[in-house]
ChimeraX commands (.cxc) that place a marker at each C-alpha (Angstrom):
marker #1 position 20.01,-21.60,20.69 radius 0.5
marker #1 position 22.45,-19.38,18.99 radius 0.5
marker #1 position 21.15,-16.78,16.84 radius 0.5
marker #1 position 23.76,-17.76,14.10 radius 0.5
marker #1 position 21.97,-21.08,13.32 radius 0.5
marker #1 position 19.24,-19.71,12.88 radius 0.5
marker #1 position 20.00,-17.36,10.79 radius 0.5
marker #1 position 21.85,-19.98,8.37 radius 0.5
marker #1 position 18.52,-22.12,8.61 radius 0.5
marker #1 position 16.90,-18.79,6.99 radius 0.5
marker #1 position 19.55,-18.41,4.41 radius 0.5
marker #1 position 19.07,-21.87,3.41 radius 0.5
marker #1 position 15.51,-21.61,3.38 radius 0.5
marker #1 position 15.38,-18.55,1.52 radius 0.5
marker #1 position 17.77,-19.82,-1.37 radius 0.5
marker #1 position 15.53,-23.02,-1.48 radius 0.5
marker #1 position 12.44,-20.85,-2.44 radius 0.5
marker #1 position 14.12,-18.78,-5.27 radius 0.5
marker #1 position 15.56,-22.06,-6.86 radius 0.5
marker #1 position 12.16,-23.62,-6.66 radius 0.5
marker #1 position 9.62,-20.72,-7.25 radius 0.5
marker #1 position 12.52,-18.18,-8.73 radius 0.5
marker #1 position 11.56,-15.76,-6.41 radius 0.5
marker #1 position 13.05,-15.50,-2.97 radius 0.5
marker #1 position 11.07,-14.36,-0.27 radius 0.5
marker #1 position 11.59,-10.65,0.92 radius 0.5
marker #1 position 12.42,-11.68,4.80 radius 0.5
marker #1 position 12.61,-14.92,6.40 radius 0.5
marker #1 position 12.72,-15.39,10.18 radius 0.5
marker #1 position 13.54,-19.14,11.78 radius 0.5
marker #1 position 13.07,-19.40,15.64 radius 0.5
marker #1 position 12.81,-22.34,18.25 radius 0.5
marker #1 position 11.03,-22.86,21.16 radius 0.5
marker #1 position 11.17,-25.93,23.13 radius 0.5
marker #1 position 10.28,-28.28,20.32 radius 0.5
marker #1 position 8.63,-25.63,17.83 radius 0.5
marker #1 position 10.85,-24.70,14.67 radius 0.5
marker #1 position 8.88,-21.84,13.06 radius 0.5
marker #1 position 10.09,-20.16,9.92 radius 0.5
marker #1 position 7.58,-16.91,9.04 radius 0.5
marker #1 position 8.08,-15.82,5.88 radius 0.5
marker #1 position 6.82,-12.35,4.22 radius 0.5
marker #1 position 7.17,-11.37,0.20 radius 0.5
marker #1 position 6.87,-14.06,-1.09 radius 0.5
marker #1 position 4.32,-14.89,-4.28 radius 0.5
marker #1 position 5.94,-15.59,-7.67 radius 0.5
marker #1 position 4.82,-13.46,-10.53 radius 0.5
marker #1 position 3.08,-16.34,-12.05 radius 0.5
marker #1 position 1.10,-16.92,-8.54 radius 0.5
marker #1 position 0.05,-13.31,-8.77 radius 0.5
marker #1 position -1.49,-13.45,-12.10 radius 0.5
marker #1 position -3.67,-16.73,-11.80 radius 0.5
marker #1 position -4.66,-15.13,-8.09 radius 0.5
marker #1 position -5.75,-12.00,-9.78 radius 0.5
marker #1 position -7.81,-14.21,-11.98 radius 0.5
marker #1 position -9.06,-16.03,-9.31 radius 0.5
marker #1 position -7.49,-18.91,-9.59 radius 0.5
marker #1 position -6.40,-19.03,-6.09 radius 0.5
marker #1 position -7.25,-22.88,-5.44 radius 0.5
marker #1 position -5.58,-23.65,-8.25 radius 0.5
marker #1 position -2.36,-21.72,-6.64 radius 0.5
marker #1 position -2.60,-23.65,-3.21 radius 0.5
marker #1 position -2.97,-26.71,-4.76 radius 0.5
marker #1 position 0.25,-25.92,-6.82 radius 0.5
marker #1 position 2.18,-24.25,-4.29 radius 0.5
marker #1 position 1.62,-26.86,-1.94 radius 0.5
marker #1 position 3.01,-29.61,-4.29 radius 0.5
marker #1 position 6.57,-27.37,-4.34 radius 0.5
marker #1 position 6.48,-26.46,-1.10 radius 0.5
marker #1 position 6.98,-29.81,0.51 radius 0.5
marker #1 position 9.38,-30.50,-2.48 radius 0.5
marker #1 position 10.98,-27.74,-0.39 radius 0.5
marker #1 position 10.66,-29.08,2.69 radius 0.5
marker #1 position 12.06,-32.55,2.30 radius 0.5
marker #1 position 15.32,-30.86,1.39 radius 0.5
marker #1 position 14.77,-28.31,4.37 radius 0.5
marker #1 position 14.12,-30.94,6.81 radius 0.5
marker #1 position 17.86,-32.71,6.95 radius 0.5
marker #1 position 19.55,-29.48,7.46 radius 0.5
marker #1 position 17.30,-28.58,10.40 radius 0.5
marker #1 position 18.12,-31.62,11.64 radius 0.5
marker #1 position 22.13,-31.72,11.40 radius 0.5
marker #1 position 21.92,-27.89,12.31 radius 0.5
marker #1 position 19.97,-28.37,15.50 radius 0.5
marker #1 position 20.98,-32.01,16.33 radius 0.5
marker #1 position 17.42,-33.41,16.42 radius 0.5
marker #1 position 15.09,-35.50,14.54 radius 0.5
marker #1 position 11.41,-33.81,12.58 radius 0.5
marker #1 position 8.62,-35.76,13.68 radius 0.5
marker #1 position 6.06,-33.33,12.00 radius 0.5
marker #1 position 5.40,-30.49,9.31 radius 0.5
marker #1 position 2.96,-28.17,9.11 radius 0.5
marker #1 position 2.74,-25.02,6.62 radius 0.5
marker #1 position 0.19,-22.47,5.56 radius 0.5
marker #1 position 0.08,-19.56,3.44 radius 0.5
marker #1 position -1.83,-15.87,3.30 radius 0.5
marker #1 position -1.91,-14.70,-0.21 radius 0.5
marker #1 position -3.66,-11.08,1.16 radius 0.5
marker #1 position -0.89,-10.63,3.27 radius 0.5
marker #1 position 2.11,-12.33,0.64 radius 0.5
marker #1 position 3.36,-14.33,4.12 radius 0.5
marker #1 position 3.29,-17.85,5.09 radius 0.5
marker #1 position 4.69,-19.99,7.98 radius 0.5
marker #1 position 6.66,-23.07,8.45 radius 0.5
marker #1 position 6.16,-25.11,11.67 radius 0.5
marker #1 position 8.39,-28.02,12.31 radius 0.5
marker #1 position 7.44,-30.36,15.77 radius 0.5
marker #1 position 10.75,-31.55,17.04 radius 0.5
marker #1 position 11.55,-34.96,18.95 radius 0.5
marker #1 position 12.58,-33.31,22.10 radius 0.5
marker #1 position 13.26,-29.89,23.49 radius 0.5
marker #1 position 16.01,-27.40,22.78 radius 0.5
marker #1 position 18.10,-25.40,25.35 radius 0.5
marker #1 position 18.74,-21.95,25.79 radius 0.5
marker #1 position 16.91,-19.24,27.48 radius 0.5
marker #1 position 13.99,-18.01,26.04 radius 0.5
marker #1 position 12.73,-14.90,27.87 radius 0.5
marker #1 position 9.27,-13.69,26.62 radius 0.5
marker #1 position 8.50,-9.82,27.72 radius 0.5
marker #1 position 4.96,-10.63,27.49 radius 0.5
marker #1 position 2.63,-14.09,29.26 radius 0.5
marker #1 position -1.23,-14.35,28.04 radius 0.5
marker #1 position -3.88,-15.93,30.02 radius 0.5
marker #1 position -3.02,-19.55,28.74 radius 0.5
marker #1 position -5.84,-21.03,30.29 radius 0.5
marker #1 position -8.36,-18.36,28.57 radius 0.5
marker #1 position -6.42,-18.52,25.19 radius 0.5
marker #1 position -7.43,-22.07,25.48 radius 0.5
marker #1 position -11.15,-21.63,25.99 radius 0.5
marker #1 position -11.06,-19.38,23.62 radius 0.5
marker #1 position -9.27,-21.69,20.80 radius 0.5
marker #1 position -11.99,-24.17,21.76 radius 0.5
marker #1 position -15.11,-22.04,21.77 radius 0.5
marker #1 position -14.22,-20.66,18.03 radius 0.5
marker #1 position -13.12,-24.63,17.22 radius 0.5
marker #1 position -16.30,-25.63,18.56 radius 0.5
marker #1 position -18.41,-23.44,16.05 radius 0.5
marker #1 position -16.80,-24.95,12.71 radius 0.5
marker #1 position -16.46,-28.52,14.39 radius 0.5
marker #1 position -15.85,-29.81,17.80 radius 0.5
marker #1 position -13.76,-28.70,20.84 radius 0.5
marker #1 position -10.31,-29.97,20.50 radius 0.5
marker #1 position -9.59,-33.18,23.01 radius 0.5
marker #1 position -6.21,-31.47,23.84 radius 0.5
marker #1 position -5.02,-27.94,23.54 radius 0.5
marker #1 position -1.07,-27.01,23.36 radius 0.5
marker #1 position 0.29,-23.74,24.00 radius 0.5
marker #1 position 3.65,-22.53,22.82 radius 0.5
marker #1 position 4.67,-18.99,23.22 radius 0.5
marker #1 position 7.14,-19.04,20.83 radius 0.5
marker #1 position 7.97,-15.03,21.02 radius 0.5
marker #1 position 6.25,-12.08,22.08 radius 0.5
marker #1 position 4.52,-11.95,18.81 radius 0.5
marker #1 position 4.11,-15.63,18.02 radius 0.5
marker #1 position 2.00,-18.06,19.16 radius 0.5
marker #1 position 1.81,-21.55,18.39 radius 0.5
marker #1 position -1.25,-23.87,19.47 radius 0.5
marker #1 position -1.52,-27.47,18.78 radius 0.5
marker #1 position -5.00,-29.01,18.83 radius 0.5
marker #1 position -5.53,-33.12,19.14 radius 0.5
marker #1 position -8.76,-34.55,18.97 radius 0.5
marker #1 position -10.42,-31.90,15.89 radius 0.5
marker #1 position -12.25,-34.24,13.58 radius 0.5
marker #1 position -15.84,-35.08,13.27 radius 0.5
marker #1 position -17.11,-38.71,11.97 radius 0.5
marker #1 position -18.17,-37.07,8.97 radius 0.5
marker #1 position -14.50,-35.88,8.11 radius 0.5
marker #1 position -12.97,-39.18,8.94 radius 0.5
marker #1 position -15.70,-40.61,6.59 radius 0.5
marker #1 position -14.59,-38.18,3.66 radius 0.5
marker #1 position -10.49,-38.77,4.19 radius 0.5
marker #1 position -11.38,-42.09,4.05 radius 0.5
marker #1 position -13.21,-42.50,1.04 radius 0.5
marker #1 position -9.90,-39.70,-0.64 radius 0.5
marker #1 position -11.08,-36.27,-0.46 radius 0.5
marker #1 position -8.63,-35.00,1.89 radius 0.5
marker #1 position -7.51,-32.13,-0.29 radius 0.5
marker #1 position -11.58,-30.82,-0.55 radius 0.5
marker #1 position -11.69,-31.20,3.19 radius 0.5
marker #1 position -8.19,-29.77,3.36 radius 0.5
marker #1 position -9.28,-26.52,1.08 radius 0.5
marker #1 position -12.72,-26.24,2.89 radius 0.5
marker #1 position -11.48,-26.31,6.31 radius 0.5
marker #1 position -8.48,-24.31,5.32 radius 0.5
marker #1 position -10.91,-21.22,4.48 radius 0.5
marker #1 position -13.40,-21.86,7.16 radius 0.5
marker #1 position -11.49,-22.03,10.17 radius 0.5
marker #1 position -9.72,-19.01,9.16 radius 0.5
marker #1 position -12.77,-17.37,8.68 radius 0.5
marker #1 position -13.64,-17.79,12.11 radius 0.5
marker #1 position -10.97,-17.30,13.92 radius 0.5
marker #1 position -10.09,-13.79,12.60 radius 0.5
marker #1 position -13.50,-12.87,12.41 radius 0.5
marker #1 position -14.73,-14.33,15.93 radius 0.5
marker #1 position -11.93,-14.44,17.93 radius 0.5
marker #1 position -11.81,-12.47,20.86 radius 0.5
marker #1 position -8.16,-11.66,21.35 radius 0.5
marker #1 position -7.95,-8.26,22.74 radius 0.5
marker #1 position -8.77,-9.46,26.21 radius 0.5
marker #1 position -6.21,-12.40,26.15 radius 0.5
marker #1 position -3.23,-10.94,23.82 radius 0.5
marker #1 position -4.02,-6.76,24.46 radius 0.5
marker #1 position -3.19,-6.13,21.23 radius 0.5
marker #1 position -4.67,-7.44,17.39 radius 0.5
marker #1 position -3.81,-10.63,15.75 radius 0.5
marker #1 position -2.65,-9.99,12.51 radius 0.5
marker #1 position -2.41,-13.03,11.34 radius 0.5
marker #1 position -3.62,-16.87,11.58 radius 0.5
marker #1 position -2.29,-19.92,9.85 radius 0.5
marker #1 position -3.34,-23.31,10.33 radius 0.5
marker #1 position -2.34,-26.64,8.66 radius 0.5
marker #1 position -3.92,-30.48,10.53 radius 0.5
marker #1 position -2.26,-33.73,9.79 radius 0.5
marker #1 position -5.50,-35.42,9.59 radius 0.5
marker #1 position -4.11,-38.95,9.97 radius 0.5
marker #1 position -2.97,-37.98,13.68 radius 0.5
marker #1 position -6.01,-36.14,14.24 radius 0.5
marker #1 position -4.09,-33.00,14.88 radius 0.5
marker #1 position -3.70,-28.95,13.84 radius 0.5
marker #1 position -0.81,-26.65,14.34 radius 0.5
marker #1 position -1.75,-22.87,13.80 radius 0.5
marker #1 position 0.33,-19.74,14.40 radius 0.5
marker #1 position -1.04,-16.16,15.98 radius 0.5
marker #1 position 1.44,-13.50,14.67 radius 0.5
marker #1 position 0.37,-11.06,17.34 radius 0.5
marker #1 position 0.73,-6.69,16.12 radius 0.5
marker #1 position 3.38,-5.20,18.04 radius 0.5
marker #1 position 2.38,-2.67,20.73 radius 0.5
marker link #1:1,2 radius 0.2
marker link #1:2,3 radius 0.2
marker link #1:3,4 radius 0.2
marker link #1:4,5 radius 0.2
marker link #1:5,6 radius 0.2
marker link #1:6,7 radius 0.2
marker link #1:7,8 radius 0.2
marker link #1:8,9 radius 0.2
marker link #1:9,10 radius 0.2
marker link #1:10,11 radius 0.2
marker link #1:11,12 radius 0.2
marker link #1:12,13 radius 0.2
marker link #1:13,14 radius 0.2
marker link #1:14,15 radius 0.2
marker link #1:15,16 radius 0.2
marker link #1:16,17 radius 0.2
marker link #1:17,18 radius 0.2
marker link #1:18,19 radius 0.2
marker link #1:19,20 radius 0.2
marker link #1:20,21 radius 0.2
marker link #1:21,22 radius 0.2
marker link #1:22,23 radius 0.2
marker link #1:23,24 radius 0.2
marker link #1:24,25 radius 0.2
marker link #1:25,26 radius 0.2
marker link #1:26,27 radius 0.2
marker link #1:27,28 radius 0.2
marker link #1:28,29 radius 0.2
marker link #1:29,30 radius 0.2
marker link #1:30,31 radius 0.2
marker link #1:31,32 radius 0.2
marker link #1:32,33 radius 0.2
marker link #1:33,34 radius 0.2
marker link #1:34,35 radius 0.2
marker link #1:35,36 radius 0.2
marker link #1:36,37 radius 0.2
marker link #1:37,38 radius 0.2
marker link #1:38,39 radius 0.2
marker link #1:39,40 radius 0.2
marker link #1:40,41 radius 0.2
marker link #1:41,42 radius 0.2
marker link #1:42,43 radius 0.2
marker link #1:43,44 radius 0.2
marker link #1:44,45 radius 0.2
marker link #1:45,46 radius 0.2
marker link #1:46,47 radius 0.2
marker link #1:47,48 radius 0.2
marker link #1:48,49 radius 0.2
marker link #1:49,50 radius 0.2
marker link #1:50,51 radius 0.2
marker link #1:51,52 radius 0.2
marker link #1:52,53 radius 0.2
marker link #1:53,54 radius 0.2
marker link #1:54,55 radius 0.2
marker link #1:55,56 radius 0.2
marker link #1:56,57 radius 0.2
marker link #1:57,58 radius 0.2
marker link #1:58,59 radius 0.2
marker link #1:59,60 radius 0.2
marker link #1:60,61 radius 0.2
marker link #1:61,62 radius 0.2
marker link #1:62,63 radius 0.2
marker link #1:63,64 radius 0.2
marker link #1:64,65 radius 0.2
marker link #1:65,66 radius 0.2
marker link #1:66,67 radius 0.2
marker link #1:67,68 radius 0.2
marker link #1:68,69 radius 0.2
marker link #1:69,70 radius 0.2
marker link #1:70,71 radius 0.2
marker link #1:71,72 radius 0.2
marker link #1:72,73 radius 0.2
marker link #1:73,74 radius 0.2
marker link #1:74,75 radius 0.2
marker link #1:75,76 radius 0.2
marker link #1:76,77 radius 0.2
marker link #1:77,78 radius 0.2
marker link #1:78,79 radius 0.2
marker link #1:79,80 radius 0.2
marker link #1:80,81 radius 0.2
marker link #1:81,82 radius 0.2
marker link #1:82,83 radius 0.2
marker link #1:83,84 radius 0.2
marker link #1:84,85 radius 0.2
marker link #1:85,86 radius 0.2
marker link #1:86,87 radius 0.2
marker link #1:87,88 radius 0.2
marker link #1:88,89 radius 0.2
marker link #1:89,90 radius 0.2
marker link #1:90,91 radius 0.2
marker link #1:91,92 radius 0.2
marker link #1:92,93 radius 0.2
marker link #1:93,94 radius 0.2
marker link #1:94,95 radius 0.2
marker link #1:95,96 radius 0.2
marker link #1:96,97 radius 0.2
marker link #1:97,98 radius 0.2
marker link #1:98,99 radius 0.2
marker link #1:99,100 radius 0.2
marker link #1:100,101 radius 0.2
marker link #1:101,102 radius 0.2
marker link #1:102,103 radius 0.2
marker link #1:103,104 radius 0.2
marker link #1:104,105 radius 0.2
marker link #1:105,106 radius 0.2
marker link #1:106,107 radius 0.2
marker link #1:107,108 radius 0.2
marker link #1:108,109 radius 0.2
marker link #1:109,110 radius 0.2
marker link #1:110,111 radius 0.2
marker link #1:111,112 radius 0.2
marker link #1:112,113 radius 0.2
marker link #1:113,114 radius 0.2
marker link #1:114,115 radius 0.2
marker link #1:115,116 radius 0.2
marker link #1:116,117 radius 0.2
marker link #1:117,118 radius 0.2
marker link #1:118,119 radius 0.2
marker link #1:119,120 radius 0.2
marker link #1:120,121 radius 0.2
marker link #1:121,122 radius 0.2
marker link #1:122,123 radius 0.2
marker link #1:123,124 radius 0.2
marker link #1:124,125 radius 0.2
marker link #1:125,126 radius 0.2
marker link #1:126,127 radius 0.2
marker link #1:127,128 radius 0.2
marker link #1:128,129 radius 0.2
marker link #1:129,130 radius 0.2
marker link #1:130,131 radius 0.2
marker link #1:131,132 radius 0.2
marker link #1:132,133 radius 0.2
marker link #1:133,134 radius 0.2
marker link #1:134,135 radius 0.2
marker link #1:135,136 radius 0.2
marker link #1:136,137 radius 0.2
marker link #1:137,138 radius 0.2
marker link #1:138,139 radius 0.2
marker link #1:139,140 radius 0.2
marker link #1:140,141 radius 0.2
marker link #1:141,142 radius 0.2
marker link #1:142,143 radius 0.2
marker link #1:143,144 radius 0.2
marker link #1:144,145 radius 0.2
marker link #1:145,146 radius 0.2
marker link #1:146,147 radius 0.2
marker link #1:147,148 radius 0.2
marker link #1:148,149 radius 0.2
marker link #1:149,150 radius 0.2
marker link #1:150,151 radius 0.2
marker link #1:151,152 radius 0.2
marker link #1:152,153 radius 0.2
marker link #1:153,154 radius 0.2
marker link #1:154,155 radius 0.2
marker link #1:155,156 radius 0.2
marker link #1:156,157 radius 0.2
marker link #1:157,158 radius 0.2
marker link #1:158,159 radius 0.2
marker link #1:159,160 radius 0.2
marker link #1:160,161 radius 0.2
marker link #1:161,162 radius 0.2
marker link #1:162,163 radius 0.2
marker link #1:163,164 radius 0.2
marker link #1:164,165 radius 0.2
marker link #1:165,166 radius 0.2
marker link #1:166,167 radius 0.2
marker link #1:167,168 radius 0.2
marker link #1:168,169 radius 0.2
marker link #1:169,170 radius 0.2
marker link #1:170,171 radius 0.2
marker link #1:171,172 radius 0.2
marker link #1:172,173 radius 0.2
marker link #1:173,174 radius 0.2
marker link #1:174,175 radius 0.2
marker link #1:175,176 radius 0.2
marker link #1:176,177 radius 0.2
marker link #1:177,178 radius 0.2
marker link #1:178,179 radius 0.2
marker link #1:179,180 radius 0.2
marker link #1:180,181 radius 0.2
marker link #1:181,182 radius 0.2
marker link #1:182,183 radius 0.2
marker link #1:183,184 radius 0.2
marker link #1:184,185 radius 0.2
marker link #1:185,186 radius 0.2
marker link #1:186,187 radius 0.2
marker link #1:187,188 radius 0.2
marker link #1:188,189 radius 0.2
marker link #1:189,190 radius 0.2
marker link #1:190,191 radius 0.2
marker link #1:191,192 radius 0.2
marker link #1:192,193 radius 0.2
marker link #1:193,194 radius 0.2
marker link #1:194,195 radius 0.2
marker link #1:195,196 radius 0.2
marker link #1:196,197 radius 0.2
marker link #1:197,198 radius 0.2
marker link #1:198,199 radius 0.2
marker link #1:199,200 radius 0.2
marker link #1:200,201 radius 0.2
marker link #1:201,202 radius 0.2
marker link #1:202,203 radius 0.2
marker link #1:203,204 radius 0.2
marker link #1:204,205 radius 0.2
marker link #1:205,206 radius 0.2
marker link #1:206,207 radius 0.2
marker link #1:207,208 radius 0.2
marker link #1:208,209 radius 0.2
marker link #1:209,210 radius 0.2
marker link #1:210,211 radius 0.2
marker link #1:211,212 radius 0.2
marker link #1:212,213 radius 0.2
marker link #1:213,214 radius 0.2
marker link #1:214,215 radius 0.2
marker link #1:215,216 radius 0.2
marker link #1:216,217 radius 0.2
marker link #1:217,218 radius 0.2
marker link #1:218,219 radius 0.2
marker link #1:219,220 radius 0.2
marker link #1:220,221 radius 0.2
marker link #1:221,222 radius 0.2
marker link #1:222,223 radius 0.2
marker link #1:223,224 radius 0.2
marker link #1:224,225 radius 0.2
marker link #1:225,226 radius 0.2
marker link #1:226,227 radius 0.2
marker link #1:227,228 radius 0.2
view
């Protein structure tokens, strides 16, 4: 994959956020792996955002934010398509106020080429366990467990199979956004707080995001992993 795409798919995506939020983002990074898109995004909260979060109005700013966001992403979708020649079958995004960042996860129809050399491997079969265990305490193991290394410092993990009857039973009667918020700040909760990633990664994880497409059944999240 040349870097030069890429880069234009950032550029685009950057330009996209000022028109919409008029504020671009202070960096935006796009990369590809197999059939991950990821864009990671850093500075980026709109001056309005940071008053109503200050007031604590942060729900209010998800909920919001999340309405323009895949406003956003309809338009970003057909030009990572013609620019890497596939088709989107999913979307995922999630934001970190603390941290002013947010990701973009796009799963591909098939794989891209290239060579994609990471200076790093984890234990994949004990990131797993541990993706389950912490999954477990919140709700239920996952059925399946997918692990991209997308770059030395970015991890993507795909979990099918994450819902509990209850849950079902509430998206079903229409509260998907109050399960969507709830889970949203729970499951982060745990995994920064209980994960044990030291022994898999060596180094911190600075931060998770996590989005689910609850009628698949199914979560993306990313690990942005410190730096040594």
């Amino acid at each position: 994959m040349e870097q030069e795409v890429l880069n234009s798919i950032s550029s685009y995506l950057s330009k996209l956020l000022r028109k919409n939020f008029g504020k671009g983002p202070q960096s935006c990074q796009s990369i590809v792996y197999k059939r991950i898109f990821v864009a990671y995004i850093r500075g980026f909260i709109s001056p309005m955002e940071e008053v109503l979060m200050e007031q604590g109005q942060s729900v209010q700013v998800e909920r919001a934010r999340s309405v323009i966001i895949n406003h956003v992403l309809d338009q970003l979708k057909g030009v990572v398509e013609v620019s890497l020649k596939c088709e989107i079958e999913e979307r995922y995004h999630d934001w970190n106020f603390p941290n002013n960042s947010g990701m973009i996860i796009f799963k591909l129809d098939q794989e891209m080429s290239g060579d994609h050399h990471l200076p790093q491997q984890v234990n994949v079969e004990e990131l797993e366990k541990e993706v389950a265990r912490i999954s477990l305490l919140v709700q239920k193991a996952p059925d399946i467990i997918n692990i991209y290394p997308v770059s030395s410092t970015l991890y993507v993990i795909e979990r099918k199979g994450i819902l509990i009857p209850i849950e079902k039973a509430l998206i079903a009667k229409g509260f998907e956004e109050e399960l969507r918020v709830t889970k949203d700040e729970l499951e982060k909760k745990y995994f920064h707080r209980y994960g044990k990633y030291e022994q898999i990664f060596f180094r911190d994880v600075k931060e998770v995001f996590i989005d689910w497409c609850f009628k698949e059944d199914k979560s993306l999240m990313g690990f942005i992993i410190n730096e040594k």
